[in-house]
C-alpha positions as a Markdown table, in Angstrom:
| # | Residue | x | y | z |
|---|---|---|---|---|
| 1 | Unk | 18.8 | -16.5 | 17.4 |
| 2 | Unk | 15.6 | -16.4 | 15.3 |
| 3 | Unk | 12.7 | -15.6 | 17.7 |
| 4 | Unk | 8.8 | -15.6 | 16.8 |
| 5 | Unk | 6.4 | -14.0 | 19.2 |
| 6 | Unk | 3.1 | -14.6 | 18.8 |
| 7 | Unk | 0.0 | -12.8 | 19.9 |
| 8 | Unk | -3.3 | -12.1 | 18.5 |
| 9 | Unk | -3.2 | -8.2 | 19.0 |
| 10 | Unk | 0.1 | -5.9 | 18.9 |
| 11 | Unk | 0.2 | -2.3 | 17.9 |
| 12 | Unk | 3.4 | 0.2 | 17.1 |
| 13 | Unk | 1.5 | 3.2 | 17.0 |
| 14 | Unk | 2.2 | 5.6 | 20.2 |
| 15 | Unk | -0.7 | 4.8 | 23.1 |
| 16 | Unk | -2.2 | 1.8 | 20.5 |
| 17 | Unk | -1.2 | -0.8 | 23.0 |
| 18 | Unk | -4.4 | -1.4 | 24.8 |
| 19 | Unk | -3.0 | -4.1 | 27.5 |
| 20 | Unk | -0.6 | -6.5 | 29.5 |
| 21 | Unk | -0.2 | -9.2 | 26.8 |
| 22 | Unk | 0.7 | -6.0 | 23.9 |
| 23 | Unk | 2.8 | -4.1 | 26.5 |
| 24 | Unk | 5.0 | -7.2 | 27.1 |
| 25 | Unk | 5.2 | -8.4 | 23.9 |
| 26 | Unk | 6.4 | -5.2 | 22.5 |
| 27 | Unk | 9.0 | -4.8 | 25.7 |
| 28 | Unk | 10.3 | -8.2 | 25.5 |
| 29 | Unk | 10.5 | -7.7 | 21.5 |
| 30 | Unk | 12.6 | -4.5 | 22.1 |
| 31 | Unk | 14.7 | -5.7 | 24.7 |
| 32 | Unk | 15.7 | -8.5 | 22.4 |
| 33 | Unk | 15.8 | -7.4 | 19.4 |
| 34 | Unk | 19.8 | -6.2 | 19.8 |
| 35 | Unk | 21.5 | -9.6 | 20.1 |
| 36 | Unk | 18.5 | -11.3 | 18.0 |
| 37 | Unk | 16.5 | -11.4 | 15.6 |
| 38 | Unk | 12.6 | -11.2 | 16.3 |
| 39 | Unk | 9.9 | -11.1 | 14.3 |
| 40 | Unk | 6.0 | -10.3 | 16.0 |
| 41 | Unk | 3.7 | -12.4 | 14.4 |
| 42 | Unk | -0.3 | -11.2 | 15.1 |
| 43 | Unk | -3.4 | -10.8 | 13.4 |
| 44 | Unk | -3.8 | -7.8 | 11.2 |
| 45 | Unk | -6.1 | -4.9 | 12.3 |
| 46 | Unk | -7.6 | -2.3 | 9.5 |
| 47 | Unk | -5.2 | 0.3 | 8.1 |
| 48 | Unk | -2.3 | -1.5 | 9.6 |
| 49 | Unk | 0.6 | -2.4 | 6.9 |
| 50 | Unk | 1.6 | -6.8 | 6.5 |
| 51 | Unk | 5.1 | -5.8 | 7.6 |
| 52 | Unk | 7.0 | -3.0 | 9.4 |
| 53 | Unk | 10.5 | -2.6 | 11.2 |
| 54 | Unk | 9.8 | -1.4 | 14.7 |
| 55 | Unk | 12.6 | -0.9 | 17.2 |
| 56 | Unk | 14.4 | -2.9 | 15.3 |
| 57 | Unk | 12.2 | -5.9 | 15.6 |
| 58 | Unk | 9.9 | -7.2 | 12.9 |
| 59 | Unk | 6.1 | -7.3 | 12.9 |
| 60 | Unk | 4.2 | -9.3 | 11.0 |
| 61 | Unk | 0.4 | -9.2 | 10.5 |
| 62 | Unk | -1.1 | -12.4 | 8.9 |
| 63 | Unk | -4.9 | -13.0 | 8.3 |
| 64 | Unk | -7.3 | -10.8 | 7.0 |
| 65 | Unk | -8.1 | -7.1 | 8.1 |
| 66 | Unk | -10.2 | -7.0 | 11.5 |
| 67 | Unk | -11.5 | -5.0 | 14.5 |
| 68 | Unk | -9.4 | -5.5 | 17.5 |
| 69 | Unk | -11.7 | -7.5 | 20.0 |
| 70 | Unk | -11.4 | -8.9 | 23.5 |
| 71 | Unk | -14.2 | -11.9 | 23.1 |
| 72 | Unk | -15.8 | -13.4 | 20.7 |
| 73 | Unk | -15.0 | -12.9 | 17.2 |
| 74 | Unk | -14.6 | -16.4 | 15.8 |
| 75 | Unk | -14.1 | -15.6 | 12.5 |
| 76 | Unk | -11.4 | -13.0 | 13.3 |
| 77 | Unk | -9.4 | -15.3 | 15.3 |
| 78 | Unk | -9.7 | -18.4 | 13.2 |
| 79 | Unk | -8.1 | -16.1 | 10.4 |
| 80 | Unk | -5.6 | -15.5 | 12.2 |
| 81 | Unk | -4.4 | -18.7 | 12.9 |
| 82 | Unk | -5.5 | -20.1 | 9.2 |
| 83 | Unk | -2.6 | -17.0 | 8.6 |
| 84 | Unk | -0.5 | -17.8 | 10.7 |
| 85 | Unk | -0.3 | -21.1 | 9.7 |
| 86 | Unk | 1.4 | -20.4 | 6.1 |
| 87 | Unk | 4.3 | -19.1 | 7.7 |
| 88 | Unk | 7.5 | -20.8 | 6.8 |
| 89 | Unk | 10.3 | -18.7 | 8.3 |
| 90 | Unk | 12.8 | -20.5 | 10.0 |
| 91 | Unk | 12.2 | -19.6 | 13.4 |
| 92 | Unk | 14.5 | -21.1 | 16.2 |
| 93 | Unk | 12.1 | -20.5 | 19.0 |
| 94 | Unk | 8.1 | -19.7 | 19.4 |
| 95 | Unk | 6.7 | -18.0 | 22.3 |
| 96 | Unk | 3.0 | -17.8 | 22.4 |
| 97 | Unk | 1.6 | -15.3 | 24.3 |
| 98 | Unk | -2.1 | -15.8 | 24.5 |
| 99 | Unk | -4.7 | -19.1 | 24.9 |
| 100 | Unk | -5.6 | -17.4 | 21.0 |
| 101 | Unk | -1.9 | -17.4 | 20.1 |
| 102 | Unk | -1.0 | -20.7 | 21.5 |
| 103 | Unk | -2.2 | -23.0 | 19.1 |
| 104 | Unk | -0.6 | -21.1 | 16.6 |
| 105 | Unk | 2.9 | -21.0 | 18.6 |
| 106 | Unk | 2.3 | -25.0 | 18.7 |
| 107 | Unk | 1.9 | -25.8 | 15.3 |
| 108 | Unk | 4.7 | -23.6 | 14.2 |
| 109 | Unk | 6.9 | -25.6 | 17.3 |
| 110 | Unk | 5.8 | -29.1 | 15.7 |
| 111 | Unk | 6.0 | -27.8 | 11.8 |
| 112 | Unk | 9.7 | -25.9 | 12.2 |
| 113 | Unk | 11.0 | -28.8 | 15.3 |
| 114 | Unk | 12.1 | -25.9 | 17.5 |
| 115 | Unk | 11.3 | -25.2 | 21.2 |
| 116 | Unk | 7.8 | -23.4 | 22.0 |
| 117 | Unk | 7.4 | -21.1 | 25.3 |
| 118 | Unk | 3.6 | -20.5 | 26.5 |
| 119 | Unk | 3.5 | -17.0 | 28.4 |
| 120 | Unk | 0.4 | -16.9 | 30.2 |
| 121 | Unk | -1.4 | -13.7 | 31.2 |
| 122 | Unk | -4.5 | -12.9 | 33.3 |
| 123 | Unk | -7.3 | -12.7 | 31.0 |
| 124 | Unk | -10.4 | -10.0 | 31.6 |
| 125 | Unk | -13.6 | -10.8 | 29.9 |
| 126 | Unk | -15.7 | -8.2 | 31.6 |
| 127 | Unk | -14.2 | -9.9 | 34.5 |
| 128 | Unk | -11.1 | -11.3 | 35.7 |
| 129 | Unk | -11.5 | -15.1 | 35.0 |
């Protein structure tokens, strides 16, 4: 099965992942990529390549080059999905995995007609809301 993960944030550099929504994406990505073939779609940070093969799981980075950021940051995030949003793959599922990635995670569920899965995590700005 062809699965899309999106989240706005997701590092493959050792001790880059800086919280829940990362750390699960990247564990659910690993334990799946085997039987599967998964591709992380996220927002591109500086220095970090469009494309790499991570534990045997794709990662794409879409959008232009940004600072990682927990709030605010309009423009960042509305690049992201404007990115996001030219991707054509044939995915057979979408899981978004953030209130930032779900919109993204929706439109590709109503452009590609496949199933879309909303994860939802706690979210902390500067306090648990």
């Amino acid at each position: 099965m062809k699965i899309c993960l999106v989240t706005e944030f997701f590092s493959t550099r050792a001790g880059g992942v800086r919280g829940g929504v990362e750390a699960r994406a990247f564990q659910v990505a690993k334990f799946l990529a085997p039987k599967h073939e998964v591709t992380v779609l996220t927002s591109r940070e500086r220095g970090q390549p469009k494309r790499e093969e991570v534990e045997g799981f794709e990662v794409r980075r879409v959008g232009r080059e940004r600072e990682y950021a927990q709030k605010w940051d309009l423009g960042g995030r509305l690049g992201f999905l404007e990115g996001g949003r030219r991707v054509w793959e044939r995915f057979e599922v979408v899981d978004g995995y953030s209130f930032v990635a779900y919109p993204l995670a929706w439109e590709l569920h109503r452009k590609l007609g496949i199933p879309a899965v909303a994860t939802y995590h706690d979210v902390w700005l500067g306090e648990w809301v």
